[in-house]
N, C-alpha and C positions, 0 to 999 in steps of 0.2 A: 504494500500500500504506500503511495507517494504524501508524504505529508508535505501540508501547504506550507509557506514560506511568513513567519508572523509578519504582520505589520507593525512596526512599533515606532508610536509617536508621528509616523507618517502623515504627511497632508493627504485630505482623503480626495480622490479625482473626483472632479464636479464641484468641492465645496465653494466657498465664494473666494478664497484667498488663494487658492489651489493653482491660478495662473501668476498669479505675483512670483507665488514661492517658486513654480517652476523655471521662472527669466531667472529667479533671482540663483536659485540652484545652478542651472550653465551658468550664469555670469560667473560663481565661484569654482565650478568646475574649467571652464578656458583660462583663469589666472592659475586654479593648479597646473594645470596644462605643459603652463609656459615654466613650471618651476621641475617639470619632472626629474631631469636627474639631482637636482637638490632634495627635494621628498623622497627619491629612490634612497640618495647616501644615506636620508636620515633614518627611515627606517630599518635598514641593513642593520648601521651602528646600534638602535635601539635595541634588534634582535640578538645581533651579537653578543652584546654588554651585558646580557642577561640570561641566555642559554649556555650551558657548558658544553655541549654535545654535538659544540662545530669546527670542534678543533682539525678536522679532515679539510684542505683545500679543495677537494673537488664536492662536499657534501656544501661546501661557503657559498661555490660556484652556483651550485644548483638554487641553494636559496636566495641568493640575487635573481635570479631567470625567474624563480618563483613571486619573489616582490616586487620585479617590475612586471612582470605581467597580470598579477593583481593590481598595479596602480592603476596601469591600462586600461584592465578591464573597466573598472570602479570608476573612473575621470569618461570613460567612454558611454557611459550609462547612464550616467548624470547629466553630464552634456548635451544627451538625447531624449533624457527620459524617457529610460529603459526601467521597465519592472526589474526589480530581483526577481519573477520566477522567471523571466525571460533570460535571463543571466546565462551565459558558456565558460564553463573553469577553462582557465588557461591551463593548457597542456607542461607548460612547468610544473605548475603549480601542485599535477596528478605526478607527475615525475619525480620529482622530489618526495611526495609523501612516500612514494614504493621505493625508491632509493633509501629513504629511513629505514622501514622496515626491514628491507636487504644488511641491512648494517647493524640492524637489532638494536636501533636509537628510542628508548624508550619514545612510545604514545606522546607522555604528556609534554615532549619538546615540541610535537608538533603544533599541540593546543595552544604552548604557550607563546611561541613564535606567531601567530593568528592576531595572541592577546596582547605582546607587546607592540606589534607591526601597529593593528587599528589603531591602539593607545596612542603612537605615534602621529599618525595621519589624520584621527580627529583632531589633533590639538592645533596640525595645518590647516584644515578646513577651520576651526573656532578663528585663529589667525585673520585669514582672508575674510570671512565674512563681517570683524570687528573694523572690516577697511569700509565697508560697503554704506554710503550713504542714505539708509531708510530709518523711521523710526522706531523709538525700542521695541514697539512690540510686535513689530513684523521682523527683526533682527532676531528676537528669542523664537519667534515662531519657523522661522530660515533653522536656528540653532539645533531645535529639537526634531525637525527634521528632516535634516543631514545627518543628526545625531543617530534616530530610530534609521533611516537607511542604511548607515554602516551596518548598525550591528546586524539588521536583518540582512545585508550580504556577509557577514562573516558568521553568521550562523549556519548559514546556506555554505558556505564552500567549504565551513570547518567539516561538516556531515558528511560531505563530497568527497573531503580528503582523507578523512578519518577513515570513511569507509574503503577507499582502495586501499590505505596501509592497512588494515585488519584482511581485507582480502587475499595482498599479498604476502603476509604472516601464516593465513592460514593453508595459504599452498605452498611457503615454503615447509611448515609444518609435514602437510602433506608428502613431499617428495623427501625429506627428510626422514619421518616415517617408513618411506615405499623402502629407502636404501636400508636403514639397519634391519628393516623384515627380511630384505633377500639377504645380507649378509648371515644376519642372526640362523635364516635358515639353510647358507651354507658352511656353517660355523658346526651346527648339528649334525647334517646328511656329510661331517667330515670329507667338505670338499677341498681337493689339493690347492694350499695357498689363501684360503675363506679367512685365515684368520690377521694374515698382513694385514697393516693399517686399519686393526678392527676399531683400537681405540680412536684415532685419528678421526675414524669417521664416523661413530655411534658415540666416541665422549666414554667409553665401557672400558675399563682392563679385563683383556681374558686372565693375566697372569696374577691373579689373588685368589682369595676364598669365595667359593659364591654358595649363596642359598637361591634353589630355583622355585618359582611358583607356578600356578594356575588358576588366576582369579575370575568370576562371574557373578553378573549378576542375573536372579533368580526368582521368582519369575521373571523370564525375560519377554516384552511386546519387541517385535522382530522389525514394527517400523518405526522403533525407537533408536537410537545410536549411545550406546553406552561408555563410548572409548574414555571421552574426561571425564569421565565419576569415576570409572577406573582407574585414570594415570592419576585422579586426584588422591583416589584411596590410597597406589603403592607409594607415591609420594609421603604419603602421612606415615606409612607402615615403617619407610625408609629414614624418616627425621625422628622418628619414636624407639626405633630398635637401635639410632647411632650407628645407619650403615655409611660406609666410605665411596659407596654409588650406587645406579640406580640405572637398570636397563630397563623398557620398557616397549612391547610389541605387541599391537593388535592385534588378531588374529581374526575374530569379525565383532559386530556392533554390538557384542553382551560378553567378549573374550577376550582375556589376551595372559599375554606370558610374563612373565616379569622373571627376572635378577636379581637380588638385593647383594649389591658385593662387599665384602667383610673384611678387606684391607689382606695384611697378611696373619694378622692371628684375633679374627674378630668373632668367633665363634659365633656357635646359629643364632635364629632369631630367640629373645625373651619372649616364652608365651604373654605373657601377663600382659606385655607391649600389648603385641598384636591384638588379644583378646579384645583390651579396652578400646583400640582404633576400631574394630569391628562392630564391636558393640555400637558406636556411632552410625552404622549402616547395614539394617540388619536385612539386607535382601542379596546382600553380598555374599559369596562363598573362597575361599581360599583353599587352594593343597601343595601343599610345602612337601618340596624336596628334602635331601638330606645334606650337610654341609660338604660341598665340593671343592676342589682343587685345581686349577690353571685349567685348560681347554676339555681336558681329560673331565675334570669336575665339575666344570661349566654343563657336559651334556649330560653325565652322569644323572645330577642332580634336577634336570628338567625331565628326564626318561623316568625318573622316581616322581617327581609332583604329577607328572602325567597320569602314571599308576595310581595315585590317593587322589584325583582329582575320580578316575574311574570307578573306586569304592563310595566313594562321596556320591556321586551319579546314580549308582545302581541300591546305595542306603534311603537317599530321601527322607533322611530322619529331620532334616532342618537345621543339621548340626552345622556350623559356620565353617570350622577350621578343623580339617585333614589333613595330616600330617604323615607321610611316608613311615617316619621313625617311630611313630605311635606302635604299642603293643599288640600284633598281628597285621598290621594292617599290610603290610607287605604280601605276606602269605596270602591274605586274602586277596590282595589283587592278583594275583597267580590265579586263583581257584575260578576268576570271574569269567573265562572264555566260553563254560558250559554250565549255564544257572540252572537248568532242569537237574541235572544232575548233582550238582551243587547242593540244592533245595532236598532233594532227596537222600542225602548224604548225611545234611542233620537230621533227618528226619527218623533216620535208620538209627542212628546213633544216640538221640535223645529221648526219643519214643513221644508221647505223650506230651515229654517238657517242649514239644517243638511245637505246641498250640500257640496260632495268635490270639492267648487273651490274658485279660491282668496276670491273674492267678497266677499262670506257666511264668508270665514275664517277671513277677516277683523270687518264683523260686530258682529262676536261669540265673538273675542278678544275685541271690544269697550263694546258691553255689558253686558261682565263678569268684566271686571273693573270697571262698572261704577253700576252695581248691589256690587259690593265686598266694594266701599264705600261708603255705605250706597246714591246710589242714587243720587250721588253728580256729575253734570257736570264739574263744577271747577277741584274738585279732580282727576278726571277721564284723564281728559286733563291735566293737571301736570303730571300725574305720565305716562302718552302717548305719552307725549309731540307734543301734538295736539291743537287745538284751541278749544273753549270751543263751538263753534257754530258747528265745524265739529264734535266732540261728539254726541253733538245735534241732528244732521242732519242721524247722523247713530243708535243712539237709534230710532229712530224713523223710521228710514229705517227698522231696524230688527225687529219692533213692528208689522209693516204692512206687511211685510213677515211673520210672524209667524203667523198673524190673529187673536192674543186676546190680552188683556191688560199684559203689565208684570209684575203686581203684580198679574195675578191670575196663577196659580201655583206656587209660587214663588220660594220653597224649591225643587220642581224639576227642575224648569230650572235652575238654580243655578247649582244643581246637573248635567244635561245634558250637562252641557257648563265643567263641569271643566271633565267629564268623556271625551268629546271632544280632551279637552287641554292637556290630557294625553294620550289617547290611538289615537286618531288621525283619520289616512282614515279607522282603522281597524272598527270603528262607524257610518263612514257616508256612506251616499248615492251615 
């Protein structure tokens, strides 16, 4: 949608003064005229004097092209009595703001260069009009506006500008983006030579510790674009855990891969970190690699978030953060290629306890704590915070539901309860 161009202060066409102020408007417009490259030097100097971010001789260059071509336009228009919405940016003027952003000259240089320029050039216009022979209150009614026309063309070409340098930000973004994807993906598929100049070009060291990810968002609407809440999240993950970089790669509009690089002895990530960053976005999912080593570790460790990204997938428990290095979680992502049989496996193995309903699901949970410490009622019940008889009472409930002793199998039920506690109804009966 095209938003209109305010009027501000403007004389309105038609009203009864509306042709005075227009004579009077060119008459002040053909004495700027005749001063243009003194108004040119002054505003340069003003801009100068007050942005830090043009110490480049050829970025100096461009903003001169860019403010004489705004004087131009602006004396041109006046002169004629041209609307501002009728107004054509000067092609410096577009020039220049894409040339900022190619240089990654913060935004607000270019606002403020707009802000010091006009500052300058009404003070010329106030100038010229205090010469002009009418009475005071056709002189203040001249003042306010010339005054409401400025600003309403430098509102209009800041929008103009502003917006091609966001444009051309976000397509450098873009192809910046495109390059560390294919690197990043011939860095994995260990293609010969993928890893030269990887830092150079991605900003990444391959040669430190890395922790690899798999982050998403969950539900995902497919004609949404999720990439910045993501690079916003691994950003926070990566100023929270105190990592020493941060790779970060799309993979489609609710996906992507991430890095968190750990310097040379920055061990993995702090759950506790990540927890509470997640906790702030709770549609998020993450699954963490294990800590890796130079190129070797780099893949290693995303061939693992891959795998607990898998388990997380085929669980749908809700659960945020999977983590490779978690207890089983490894094995279970092995076991994931054949889930009928999988499903059937605990099924054979637990009997009974492999019902989806509370009941089973309370005594699966009593007796994988109480199998995990070594067998210990006491234990079991501390860490349950249950009484050590109602332990008791439910080992022995799921003994007799299950129909054999629980030390015989012992290495598969173990196994059955924790494939259970991870993948969930997608296992049971």
């Amino acid at each position: 949608m095209n938003e209109q161009v305010p009027r501000r202060r403007t004389v309105a066409p038609g009203s009864p003064e509306a042709a005075t102020i227009t004579r009077l408007t060119a008459l002040v417009a053909e004495r700027l005229q005749r001063r243009h490259d003194e108004i040119n030097a002054s505003m340069n100097d003003a801009i100068e004097h007050s942005i830090a971010d043009l110490d480049d001789p050829e970025l100096r260059d461009m903003l001169h092209a860019s403010v004489d071509g705004n004087i131009a336009t602006i004396l041109h228009m006046l002169h004629n009595d041209i609307p501002v919405d009728h107004a054509q940016p000067a092609t410096a003027a577009i020039e220049y703001a894409v040339r900022l952003a190619q240089r990654k000259v913060p935004a607000t240089s270019l606002r403020r260069a707009y802000h010091f320029g006009s500052d300058d050039l009404l003070a010329q216009i106030f100038e010229e009009v205090r010469t002009i022979e009418v009475d005071p209150d056709t002189r203040l009614r001249l003042l306010h506006h010339l005054a409401g026309w400025l600003h309403s063309y430098v509102d209009w070409i800041s929008r103009l500008v502003l917006d091609a340098y966001e444009d051309e930000r976000r397509q450098m973004e873009e192809r910046s983006a495109s390059i560390a994807a294919s690197l990043v993906r011939g860095v994995l598929d260990d293609v010969p030579g993928a890893h030269h100049g990887f830092a150079e070009r991605t900003g990444y060291r391959l040669e430190q510790q890395h922790v690899a990810a798999v982050m998403w968002i969950a539900p995902s609407n497919l004609g949404v674009d999720h990439t910045e809440r993501l690079r916003s999240l691994a950003a926070n993950l990566a100023k929270a855990t105190g990592c020493a970089g941060l790779l970060f790669t799309a993979v489609d509009r609710s996906t992507a891969w991430v890095w968190f690089g750990r310097g040379g002895h920055g061990g993995g990530l702090d759950r506790s970190a990540v927890d509470s960053v997640l906790a702030e976005d709770l549609d998020t999912g993450i699954a963490l690699g294990r800590l890796g080593h130079d190129v070797t570790g780099f893949r290693a460790s995303h061939r693992q978030a891959e795998a607990a990204r898998d388990v997380a997938s085929v669980a749908r428990t809700g659960r945020q953060l999977t983590a490779y290095g978690d207890r089983a979680v490894a094995v279970v992502a092995m076991l994931l290629t054949d889930m009928d049989a999988l499903a059937a496996w605990v099924a054979d193995v637990l009997g009974p306890l492999a019902a989806d309903t509370e009941q089973a699901e309370r005594l699966r949970g009593t007796l994988l704590e109480f199998l995990a410490n070594g067998g210990s009622y006491q234990t079991a019940a501390h860490h349950l915070l249950l009484h050590r008889n109602t332990v008791k009472y439910r080992i022995e409930r799921a003994a007799a539901l299950r129909g054999r002793p629980l030390d015989q199998d012992r290495l598969d039920l173990e196994l059955a309860l924790e494939v259970v506690r991870l993948l969930g109804a997608a296992v049971l009966s």
